[in-house]
C-alpha positions in Angstrom: 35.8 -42.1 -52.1 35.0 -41.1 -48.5 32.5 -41.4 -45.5 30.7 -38.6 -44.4 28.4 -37.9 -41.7 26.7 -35.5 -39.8 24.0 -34.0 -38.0 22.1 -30.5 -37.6 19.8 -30.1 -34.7 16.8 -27.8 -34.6 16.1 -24.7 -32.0 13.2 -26.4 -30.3 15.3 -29.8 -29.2 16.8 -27.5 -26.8 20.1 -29.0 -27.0 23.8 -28.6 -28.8 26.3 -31.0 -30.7 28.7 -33.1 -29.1 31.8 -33.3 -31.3 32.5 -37.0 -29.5 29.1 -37.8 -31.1 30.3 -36.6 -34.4 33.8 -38.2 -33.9 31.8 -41.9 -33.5 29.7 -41.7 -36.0 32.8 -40.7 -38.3 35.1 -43.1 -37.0 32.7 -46.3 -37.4 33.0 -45.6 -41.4 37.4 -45.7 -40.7 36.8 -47.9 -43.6 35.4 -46.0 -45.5 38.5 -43.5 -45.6 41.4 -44.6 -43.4 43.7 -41.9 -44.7 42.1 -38.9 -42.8 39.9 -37.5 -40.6 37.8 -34.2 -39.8 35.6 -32.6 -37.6 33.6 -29.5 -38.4 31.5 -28.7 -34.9 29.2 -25.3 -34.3 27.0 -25.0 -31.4 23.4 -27.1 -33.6 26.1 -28.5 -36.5 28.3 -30.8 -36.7 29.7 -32.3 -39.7 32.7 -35.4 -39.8 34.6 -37.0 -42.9 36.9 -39.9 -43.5 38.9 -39.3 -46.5 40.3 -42.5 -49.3 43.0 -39.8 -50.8 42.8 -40.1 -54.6 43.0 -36.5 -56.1 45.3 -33.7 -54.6 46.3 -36.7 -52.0 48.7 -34.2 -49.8 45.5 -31.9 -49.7 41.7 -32.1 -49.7 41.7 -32.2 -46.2 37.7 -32.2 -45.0 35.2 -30.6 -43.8 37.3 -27.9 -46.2 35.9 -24.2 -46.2 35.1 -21.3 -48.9 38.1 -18.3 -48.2 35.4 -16.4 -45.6 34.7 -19.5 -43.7 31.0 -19.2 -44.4 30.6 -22.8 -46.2 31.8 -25.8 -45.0 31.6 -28.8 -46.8 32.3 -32.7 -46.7 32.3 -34.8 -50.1 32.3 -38.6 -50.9 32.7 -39.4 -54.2 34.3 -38.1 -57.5 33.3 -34.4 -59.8 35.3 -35.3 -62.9 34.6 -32.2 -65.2 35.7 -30.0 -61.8 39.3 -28.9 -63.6 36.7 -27.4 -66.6 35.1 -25.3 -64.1 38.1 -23.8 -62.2 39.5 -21.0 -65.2 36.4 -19.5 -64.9 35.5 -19.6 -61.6 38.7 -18.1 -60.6 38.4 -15.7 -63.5 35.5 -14.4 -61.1 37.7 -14.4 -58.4 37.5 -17.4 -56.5 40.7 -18.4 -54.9 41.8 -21.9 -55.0 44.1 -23.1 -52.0 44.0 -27.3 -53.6 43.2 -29.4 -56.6 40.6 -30.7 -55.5 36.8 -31.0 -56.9 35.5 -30.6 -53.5 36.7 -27.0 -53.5 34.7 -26.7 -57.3 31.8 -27.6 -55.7 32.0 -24.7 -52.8 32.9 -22.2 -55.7 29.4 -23.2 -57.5 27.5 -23.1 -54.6 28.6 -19.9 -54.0 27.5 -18.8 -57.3 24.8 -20.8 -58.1 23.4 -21.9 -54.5 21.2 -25.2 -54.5 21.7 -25.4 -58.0 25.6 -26.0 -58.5 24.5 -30.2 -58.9 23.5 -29.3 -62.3 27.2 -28.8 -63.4 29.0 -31.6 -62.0 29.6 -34.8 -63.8 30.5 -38.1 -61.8 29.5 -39.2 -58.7 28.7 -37.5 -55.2 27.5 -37.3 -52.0 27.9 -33.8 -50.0 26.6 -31.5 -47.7 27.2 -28.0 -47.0 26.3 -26.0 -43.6 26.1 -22.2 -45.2 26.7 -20.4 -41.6 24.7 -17.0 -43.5 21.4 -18.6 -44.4 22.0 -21.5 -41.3 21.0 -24.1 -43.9 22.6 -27.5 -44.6 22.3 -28.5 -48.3 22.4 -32.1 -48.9 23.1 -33.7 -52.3 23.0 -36.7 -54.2 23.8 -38.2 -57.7 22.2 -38.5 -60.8 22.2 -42.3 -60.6 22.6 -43.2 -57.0 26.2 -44.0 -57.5 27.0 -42.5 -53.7 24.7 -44.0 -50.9 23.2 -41.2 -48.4 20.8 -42.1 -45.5 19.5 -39.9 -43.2 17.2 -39.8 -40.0 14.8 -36.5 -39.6 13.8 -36.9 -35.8 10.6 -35.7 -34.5 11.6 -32.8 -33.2 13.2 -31.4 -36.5 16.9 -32.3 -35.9 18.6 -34.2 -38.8 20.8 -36.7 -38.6 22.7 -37.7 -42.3 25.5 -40.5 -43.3 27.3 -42.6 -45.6 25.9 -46.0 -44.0 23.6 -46.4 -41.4 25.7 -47.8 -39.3 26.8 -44.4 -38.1 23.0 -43.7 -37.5 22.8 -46.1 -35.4 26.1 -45.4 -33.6 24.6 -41.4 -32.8 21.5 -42.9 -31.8 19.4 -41.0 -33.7 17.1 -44.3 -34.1 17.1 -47.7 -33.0 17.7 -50.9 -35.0 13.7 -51.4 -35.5 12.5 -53.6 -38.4 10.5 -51.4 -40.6 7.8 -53.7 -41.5 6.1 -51.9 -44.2 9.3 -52.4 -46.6 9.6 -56.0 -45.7 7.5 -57.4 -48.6 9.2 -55.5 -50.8 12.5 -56.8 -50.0 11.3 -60.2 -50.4 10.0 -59.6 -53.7 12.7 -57.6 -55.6 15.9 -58.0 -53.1 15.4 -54.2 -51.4 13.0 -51.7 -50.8 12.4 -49.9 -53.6 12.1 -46.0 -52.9 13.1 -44.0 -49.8 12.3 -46.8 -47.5 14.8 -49.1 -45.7 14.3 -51.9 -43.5 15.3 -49.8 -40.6 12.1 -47.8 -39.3 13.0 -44.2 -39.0 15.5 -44.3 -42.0 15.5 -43.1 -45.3 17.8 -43.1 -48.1 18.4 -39.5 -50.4 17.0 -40.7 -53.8 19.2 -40.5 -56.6 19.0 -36.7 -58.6 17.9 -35.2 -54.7 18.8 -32.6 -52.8 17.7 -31.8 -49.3 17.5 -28.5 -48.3 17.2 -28.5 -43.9 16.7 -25.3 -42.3 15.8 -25.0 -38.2 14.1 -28.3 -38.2 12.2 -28.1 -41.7 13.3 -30.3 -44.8 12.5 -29.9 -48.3 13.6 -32.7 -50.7 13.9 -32.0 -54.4 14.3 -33.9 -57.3 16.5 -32.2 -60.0 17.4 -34.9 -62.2 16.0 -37.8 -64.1 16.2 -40.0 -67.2 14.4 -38.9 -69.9 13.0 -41.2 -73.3 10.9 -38.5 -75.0 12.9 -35.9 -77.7 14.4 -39.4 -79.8 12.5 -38.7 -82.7 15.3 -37.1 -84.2 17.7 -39.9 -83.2 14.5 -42.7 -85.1 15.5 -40.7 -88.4 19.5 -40.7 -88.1 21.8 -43.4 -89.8 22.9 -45.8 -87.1 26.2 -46.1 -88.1 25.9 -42.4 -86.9 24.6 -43.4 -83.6 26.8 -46.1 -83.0 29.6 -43.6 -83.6 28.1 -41.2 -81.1 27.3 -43.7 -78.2 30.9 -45.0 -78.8 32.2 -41.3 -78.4 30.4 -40.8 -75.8 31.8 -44.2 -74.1 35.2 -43.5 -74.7 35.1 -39.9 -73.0 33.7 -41.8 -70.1 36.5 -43.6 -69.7 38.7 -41.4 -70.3 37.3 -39.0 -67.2 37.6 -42.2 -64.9 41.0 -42.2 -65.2 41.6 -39.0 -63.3 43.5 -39.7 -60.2 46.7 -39.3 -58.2 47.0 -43.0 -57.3 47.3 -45.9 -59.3 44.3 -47.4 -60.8 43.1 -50.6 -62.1 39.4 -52.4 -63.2 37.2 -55.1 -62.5 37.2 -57.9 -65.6 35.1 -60.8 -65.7 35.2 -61.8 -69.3 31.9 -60.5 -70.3 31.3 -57.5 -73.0 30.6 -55.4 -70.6 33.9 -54.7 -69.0 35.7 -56.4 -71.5 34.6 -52.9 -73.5 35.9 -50.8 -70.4 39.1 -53.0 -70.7 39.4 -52.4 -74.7 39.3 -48.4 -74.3 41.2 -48.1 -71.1 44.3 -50.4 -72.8 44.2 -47.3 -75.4 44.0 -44.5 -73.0 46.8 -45.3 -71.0 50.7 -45.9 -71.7 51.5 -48.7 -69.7 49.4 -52.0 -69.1 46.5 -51.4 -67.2 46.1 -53.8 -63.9 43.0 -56.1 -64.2 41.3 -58.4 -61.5 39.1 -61.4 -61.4 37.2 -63.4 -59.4 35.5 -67.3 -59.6 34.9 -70.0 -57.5 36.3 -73.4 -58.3 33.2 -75.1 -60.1 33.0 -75.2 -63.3 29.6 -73.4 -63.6 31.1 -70.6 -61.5 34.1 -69.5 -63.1 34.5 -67.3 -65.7 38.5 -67.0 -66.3 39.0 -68.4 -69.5 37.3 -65.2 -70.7 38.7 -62.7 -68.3 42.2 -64.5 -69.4 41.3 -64.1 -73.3 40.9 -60.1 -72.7 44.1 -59.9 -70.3 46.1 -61.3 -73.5 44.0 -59.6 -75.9 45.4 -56.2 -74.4 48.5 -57.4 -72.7 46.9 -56.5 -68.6 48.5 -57.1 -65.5 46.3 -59.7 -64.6 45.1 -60.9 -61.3 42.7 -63.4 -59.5 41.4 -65.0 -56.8 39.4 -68.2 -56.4 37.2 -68.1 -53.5 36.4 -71.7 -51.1 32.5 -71.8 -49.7 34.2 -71.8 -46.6 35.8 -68.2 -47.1 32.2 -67.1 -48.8 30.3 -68.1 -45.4 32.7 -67.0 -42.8 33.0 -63.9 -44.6 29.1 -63.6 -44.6 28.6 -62.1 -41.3 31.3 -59.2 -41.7 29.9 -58.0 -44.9 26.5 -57.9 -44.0 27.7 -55.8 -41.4 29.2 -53.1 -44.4 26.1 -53.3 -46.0 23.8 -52.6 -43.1 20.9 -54.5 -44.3 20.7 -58.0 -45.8 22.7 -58.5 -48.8 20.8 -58.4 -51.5 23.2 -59.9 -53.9 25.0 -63.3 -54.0 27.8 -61.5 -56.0 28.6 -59.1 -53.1 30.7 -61.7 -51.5 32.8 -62.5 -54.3 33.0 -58.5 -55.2 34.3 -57.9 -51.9 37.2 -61.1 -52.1 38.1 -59.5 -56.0 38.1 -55.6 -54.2 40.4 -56.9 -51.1 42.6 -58.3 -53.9 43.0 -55.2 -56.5 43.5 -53.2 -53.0 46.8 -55.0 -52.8 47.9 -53.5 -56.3 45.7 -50.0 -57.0 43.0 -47.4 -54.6 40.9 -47.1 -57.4 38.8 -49.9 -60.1 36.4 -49.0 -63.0 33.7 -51.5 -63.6 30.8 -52.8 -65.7 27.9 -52.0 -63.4 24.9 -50.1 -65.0 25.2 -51.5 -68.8 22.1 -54.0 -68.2 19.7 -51.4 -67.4 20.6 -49.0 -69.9 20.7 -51.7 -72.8 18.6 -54.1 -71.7 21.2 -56.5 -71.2 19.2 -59.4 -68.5 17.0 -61.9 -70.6 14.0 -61.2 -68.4 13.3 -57.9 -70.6 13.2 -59.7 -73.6 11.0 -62.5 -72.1 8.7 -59.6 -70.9 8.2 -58.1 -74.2 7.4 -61.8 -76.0 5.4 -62.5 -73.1 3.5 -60.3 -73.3 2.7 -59.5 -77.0 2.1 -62.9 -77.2 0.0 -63.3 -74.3 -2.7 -60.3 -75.2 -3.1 -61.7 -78.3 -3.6 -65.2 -76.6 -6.2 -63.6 -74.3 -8.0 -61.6 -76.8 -8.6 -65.2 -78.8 -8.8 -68.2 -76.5 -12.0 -68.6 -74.1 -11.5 -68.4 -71.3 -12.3 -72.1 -70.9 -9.6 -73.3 -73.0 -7.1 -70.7 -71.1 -8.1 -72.6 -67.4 -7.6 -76.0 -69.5 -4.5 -75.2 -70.7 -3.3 -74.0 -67.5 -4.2 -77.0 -65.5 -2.3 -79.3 -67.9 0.8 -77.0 -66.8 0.1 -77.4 -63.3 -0.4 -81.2 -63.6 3.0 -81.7 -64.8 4.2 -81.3 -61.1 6.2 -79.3 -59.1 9.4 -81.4 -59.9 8.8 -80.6 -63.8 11.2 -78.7 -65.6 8.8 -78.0 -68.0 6.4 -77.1 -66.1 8.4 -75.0 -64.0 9.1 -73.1 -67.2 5.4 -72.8 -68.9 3.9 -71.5 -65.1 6.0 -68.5 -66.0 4.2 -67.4 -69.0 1.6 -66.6 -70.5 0.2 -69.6 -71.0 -0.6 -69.3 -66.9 -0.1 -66.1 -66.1 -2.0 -62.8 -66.9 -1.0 -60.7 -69.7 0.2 -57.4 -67.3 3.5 -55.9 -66.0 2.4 -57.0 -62.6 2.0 -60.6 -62.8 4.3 -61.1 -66.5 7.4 -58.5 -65.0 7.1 -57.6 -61.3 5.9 -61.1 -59.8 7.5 -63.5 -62.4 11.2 -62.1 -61.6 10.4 -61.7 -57.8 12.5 -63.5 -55.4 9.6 -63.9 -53.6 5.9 -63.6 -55.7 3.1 -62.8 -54.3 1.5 -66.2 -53.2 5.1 -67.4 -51.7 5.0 -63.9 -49.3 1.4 -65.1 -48.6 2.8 -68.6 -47.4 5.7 -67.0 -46.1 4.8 -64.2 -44.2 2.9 -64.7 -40.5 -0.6 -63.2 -40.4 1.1 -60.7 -37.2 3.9 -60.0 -40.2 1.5 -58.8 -42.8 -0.7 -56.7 -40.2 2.0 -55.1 -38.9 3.1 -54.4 -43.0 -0.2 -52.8 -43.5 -0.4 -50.4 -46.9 3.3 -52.0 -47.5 1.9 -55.9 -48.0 1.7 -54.7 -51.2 5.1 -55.6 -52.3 5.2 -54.0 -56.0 3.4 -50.9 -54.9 6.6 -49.4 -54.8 8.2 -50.4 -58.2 4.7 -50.0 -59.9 4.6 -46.5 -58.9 8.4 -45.6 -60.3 7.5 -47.3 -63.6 4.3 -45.0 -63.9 6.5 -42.3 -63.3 8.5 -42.4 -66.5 7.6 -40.4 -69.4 8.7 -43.9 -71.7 6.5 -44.6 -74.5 7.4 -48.1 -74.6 7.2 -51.3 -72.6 11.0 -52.0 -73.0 11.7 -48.2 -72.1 9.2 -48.0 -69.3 11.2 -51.9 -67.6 14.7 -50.2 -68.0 13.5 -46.7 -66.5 12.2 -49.3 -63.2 15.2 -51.1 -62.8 17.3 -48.3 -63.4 15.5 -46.3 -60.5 15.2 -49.8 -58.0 17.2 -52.9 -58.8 20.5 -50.6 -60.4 20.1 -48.9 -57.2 20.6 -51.4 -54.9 23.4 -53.0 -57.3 25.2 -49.8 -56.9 24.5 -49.7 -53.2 26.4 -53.3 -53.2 29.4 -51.9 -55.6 29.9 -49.3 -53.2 29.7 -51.0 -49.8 32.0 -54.1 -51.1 34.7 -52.3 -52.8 34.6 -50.0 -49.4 34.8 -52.6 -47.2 38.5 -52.7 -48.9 39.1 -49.0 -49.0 39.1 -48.9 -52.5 36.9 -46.4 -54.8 34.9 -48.1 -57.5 34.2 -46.0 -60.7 31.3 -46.9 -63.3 31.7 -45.5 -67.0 28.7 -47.0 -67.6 26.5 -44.8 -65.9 27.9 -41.0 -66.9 24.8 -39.2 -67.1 25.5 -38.1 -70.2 26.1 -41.1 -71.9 23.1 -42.4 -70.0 20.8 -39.5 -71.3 21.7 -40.0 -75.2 21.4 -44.2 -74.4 18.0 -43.6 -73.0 16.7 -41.7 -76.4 18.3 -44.1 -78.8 16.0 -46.0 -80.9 15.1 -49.5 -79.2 16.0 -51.6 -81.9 20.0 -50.1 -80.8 19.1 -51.7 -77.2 17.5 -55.1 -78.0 17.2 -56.6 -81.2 15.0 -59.7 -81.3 17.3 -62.2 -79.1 20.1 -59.8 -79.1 20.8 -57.4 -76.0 23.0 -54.6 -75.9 23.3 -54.1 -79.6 24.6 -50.7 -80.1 27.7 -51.9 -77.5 28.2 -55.1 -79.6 28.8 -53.0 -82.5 30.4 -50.5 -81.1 33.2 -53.3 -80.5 32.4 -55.6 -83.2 35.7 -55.5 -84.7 37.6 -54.8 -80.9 36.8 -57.4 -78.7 37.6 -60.9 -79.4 34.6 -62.8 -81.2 33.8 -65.0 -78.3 33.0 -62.1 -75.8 30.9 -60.6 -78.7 28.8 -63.2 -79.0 28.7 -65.9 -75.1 25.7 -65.7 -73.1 25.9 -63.6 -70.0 26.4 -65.2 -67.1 26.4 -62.5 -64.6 28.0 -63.1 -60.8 27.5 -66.9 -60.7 27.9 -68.2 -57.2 26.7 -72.1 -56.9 24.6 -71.5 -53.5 22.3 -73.8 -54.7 24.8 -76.8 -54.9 26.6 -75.8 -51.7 23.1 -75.6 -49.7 22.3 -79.6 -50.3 25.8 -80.4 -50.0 28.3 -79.6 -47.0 27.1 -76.8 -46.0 23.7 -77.8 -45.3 24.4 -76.2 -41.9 23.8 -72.8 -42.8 20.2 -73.4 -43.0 19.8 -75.0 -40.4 21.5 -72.2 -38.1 20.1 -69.1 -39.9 16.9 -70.6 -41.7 15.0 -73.4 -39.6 16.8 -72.8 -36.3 14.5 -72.4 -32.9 16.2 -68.8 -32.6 15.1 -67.5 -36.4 11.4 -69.1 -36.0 10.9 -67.8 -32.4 11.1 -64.1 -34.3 7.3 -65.1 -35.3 8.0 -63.3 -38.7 8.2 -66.1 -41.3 5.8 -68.9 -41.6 7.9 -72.1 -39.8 6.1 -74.8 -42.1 6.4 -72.9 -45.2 10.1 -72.2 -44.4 10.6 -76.1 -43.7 9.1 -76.8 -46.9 11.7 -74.5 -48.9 14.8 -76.2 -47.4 12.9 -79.6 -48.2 11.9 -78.8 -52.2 15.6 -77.6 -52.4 17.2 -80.3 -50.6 15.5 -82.9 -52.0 16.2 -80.9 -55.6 12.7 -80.5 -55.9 13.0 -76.6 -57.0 15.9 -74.2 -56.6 15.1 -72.2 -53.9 18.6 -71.0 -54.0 17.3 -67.0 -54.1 15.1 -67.3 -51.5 17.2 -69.4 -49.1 19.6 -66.8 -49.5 16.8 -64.1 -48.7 16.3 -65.4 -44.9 19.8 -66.5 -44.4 20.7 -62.4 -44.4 17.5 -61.5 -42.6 18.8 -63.6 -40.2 22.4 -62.7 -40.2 21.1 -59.0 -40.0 19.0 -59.2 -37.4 21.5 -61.1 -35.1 23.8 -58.1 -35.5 22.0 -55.4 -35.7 18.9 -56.4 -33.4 20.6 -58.4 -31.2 23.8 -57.2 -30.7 25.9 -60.3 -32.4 28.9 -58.6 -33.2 30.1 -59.5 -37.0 32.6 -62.7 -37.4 35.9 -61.8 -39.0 36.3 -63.4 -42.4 38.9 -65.7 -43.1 42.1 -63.6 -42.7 43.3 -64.3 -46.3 42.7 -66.8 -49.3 44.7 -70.0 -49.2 48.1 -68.6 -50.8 47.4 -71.1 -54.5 43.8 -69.5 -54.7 45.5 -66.1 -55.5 46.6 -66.0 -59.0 48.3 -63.8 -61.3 48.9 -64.1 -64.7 
């Protein structure tokens, strides 16, 4: 795991790199990889890397070079098939000075050219200045697993980076609110294509390449997830394909463990890393170091489970318990990492559980990615009931009856549970995938953006007011047969993303690398063809992993409700720590921005307060905005968390 940046400027800007440029957009990412440094600089080029040494750690050094010194390349991530590669490429005669997969990627380049991402397996982010062609090749994994942003200037130049943080730092933009992605962040916590909150940036999509050459840019897809050729897999025995998937899962594993420094995982106690913990404990000789993370309310905490896998296979268990007032101060800091709002209430604890397991190991496999391939949140379920049920409802109830029907809901009240519940279905909703998927699970629906957002706001948004017009157009994109298929293919190409985005910016903010079995593109390409009835089955989710481990995993992981990353925000906000609102939320200094609606605003913090609704979600929308724009608009610098947990909140078992 590393940080890489760089820049290649065009003939026509008339101007050369500055390798202390370079050097300051490396060394804000220190995090990032604070065991070494590099600097690659020629005339228009010039490339910088901070290495986290985990394979070949005395070697590797970056930007690293082919044996003519016409490639140079810098590489953040982790190529696990690379040793596969290397008989045959030096069989061919390609000279190997290191272990390292970054060298395996030069040696396919220089065979294969743009098309050396098609054999590699893990995780990446790279670029390559070939000094022959003067082209810089910029790519990007399968799933998104390595972040990439990048800034193509008016004048042709390019400016590329791990975090756009170091964007910002080469000046290659300023810190401008990019107004078209704003609804979309409301609505389903980020932007959900190229677009970032920062005008001017963009993001390399997962499966990309860019190709830059004298101030032109091609971008290229060259991967995606496929549902079409499972006919075949509709007529084999599942038994047979439970066998296959659990193969599959196992080799997965088994190619995360490759490094030179120890190594641990992430366990919260549900199946899905409890499953990472059960094959791991098998793969390795001694017992493998495991980490948790609660908070101290009961609803929160999760480590009676975590605890029944650590005995189950005999870990070296370890956790923290984290106090609201270490989640808050740490607030500013790590929206600082992320660069943009944090999306996720689970990114605070994920970084207090990283800073822990860097005290032990430099490297963690976790559980991200299994809800999108296996349909693992309950929304996708509700979806599919929803909406069967609801075109049948349509299709046989005037229209009358229907507004009848839906007026009883609404006279229930706003403080009705009930009511609450029946507004989100069909019963008062139409039977589509925009208002029965897209709206229902936004964080803020359409008619909340049109109460929240200031008329300026939504003129300035203009084409981007539409805030599923993004996620609509991924979902038409997918060659899914099925409504189940076509949900997972969305969320795998937008909300997976940004989870990903948040694995890799928390765990970094530690200087540890985070590793995702989950997501192997193989193992995601034979999950995506399996019959649906293997994904969700009636009420239950993930059923080709629950039998996969059906006689592994203790019987109460196989069968509790998943609980996800609870953090009780909700409790916190009416309680002692009512302050936060009213310094990031209703304060003078966030409604003098104009952007949000001041009465609508007031009238969230009052429903919640008064326990009206849980607004928890959307308080904790405008609490980032407003934590990011300080920084990164107004120059706040980022608060220091809390320099370490209370020494009883760290436990080991």
């Amino acid at each position: 795991m590393c940080g890489i940046n760089g820049l290649a400027l065009s003939s026509r800007s008339g101007r050369t790199v500055s390798a202390g440029l370079v050097e300051r957009m490396r060394d804000v990412l220190t995090h990032r990889g604070p065991d070494d440094c590099g600097l690659f600089v020629d005339a228009r080029v010039g490339l910088g890397h901070r290495r986290l040494a985990i394979v070949d750690v005395a070697a590797g050094h970056q930007p690293m070079t082919n044996e003519d010194g016409s490639l140079q390349i810098i590489y953040n991530g982790e190529v696990y098939n690379h040793s596969d590669h290397r008989p045959g490429l030096e069989a061919r005669g390609h000279v190997y000075r290191t272990h390292c997969d970054t060298e395996t990627i030069l040696h396919l380049y220089e065979e294969k050219g743009t098309a050396c991402v098609e054999d590699l397996r893990g995780m990446f982010a790279f670029a390559i200045w070939d000094a022959r062609r003067r082209e810089l090749f910029i790519a990007r994994d399968r799933l998104g697993i390595k972040p990439l942003y990048y800034t193509h200037a008016e004048d042709g130049s390019l400016y590329f980076a791990s975090e756009i943080k170091a964007l910002l730092e080469a000046g290659a933009v300023r810190a401008e609110l990019n107004y078209a992605a704003l609804p979309d962040y409301l609505a389903n916590h980020a932007p959900s294509g190229e677009e970032t909150l920062y005008r001017g940036v963009r993001r390399l999509l997962p499966g990309h390449t860019l190709l830059w050459r004298d101030g032109e840019v091609k971008v290229e897809r060259y991967w995606d997830v496929t549902f079409s050729g499972g006919g075949e897999n509709e007529r084999r025995r599942e038994e047979d394909l439970i066998e296959e998937w659990s193969e599959l899962f196992r080799t997965s594993v088994r190619l995360r463990l490759m490094a030179d420094v120890p190594l641990g995982m992430f366990l919260s106690g549900g199946i899905d890393s409890s499953a990472i913990a059960a094959v791991m404990s098998e793969l390795v000789d001694e017992p493998i170091k495991t980490f948790s993370v609660a908070f101290a309310e009961r609803e929160a905490n999760e480590l009676e489970y975590a605890r029944l896998v650590a005995r189950k296979f005999g870990t070296d268990h370890h956790e923290v318990v984290v106090s609201p007032e270490e989640f808050f101060e740490a607030l500013p800091r790590l929206v600082w990492h992320e660069d943009e709002p944090l999306a996720h209430l689970a990114s605070v604890p994920l970084y207090f559980v990283s800073k822990l397991a860097r005290e032990h190991v430099k490297v963690v496999l976790t559980g991200e990615g299994s809800d999108e391939m296996l349909a693992g949140y309950a929304r996708y379920r509700k979806t599919v009931f929803n909406l069967a049920l609801g075109r049948g409802y349509e299709r046989l109830t005037p229209g009358a009856a229907r507004r009848a029907v839906a007026g009883a809901v609404a006279s229930l009240g706003a403080g009705s549970r009930l009511g609450q519940k029946l507004e989100r279905t069909f019963l008062c909703r139409p039977a589509d995938l925009d208002h029965l998927y897209f709206d229902n699970f936004a964080v803020f629906p359409l008619a909340a953006q049109r109460g929240l957002l200031t008329p300026e706001t939504v003129e300035r948004a203009g084409s981007g007011a539409d805030p599923y017009a993004g996620v609509r157009r991924v979902a038409d994109g997918s060659d899914a047969g099925s409504l189940l298929n076509r949900l997972l293919y969305a969320d795998t190409k937008t909300y997976l993303h940004e989870l990903l985005m948040k694995q890799d910016q928390m765990s970094m903010a530690a200087s540890i690398e985070s590793r995702v079995p989950f997501l192997d593109h193989k193992l995601v390409e034979f999950t995506a063809r399996l019959p649906e009835r293997l994904k969700l089955r009636g009420w239950t989710t993930k059923y080709v992993l629950r039998r996969a481990m059906k006689n592994v995993l203790p019987e109460a992981i196989l069968t509790r409700s998943k609980m996800g990353f609870p953090v009780p925000l909700g409790a916190w906000l009416r309680g002692r720590h009512r302050g936060v609102l009213d310094e990031y939320v209703t304060s003078e200094r966030a409604r003098a921005r104009g952007i949000f609606d001041a009465n609508f605003v007031r009238g969230l913090v009052g429903e919640h307060v008064a326990g009206v609704r849980d607004h928890s979600a959307r308080l904790w929308a405008l609490v980032n905005f407003e934590v990011w724009q300080r920084q990164f608009f107004d120059g706040e610098p980022a608060a220091e968390p809390r320099a370490e947990p209370a020494e009883a909140a760290v436990l080991a078992t």
